[in-house]
C-alpha positions in Angstrom: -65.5 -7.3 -60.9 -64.5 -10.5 -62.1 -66.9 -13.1 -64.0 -68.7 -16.0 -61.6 -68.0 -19.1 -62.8 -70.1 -22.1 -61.4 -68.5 -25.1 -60.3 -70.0 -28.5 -60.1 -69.0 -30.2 -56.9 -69.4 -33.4 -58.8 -67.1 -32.5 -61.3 -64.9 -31.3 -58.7 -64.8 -34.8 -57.2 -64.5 -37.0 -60.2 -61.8 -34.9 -61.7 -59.6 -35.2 -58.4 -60.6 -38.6 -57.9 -61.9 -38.2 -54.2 -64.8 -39.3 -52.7 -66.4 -36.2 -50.6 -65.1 -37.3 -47.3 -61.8 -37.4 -48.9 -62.5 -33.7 -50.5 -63.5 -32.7 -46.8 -60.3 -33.6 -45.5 -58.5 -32.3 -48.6 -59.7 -28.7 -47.8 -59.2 -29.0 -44.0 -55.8 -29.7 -44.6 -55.5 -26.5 -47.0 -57.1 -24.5 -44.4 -60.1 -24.1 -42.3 -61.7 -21.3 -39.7 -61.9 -23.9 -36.8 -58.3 -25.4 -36.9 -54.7 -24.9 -37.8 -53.4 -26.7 -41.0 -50.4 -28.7 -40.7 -46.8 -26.7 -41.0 -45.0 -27.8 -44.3 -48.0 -29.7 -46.3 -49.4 -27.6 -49.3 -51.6 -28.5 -51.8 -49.8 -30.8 -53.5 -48.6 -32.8 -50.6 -51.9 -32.8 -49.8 -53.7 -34.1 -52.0 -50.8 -37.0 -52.0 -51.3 -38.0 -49.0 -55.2 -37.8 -49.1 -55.1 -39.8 -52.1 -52.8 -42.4 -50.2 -54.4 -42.5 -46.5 -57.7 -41.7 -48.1 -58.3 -39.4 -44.8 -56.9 -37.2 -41.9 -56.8 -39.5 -39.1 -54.8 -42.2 -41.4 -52.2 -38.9 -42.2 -51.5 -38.7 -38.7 -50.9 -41.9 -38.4 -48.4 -42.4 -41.1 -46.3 -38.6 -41.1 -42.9 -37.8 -39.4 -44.2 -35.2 -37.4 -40.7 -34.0 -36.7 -40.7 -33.0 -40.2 -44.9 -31.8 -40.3 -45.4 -30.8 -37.0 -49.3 -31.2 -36.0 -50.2 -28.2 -33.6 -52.6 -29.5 -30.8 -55.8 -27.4 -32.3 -55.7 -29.5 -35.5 -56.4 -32.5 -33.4 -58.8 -31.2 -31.2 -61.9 -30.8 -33.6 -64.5 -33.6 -32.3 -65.0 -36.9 -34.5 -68.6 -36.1 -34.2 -68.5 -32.8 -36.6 -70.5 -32.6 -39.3 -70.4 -29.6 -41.9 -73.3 -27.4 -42.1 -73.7 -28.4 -46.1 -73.7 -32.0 -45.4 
């Protein structure tokens, strides 16, 4: 079994230069349980566009979606959802 290693989440954040709403979105768009991601956008594309738009619903605004095509269950999580950890 491999070693733990601990991870400060505020290390995390100051090292990628996101605030945590920005680091929320980050890993949404990576992948989640409760939605689809969006085909064609990475990791690296990402967290380019996070760091440009600063959030998901700014994305959407701003991407060809011919080109990233946004299924209809990655835009049908509430506005009101709050993480569990928050």
């Amino acid at each position: 079994m491999a070693a733990q290693k601990k991870v400060k989440l505020s290390a995390v954040l100051e090292g990628m230069e996101l605030t945590m709403n920005e680091f929320i979105d980050l890993c949404i768009l990576l992948g989640c349980d409760y939605c689809d991601t969006i085909r064609g956008i990475g990791p690296v594309k990402a967290y380019d566009l996070i760091k440009k738009h600063k959030s998901i619903e700014e994305i959407l605004k701003h991407i060809d979606q011919t080109k990233y095509p946004v299924s209809v269950t990655f835009t049908s999580l509430p506005h009101t959802y709050t993480p569990s950890f928050m």
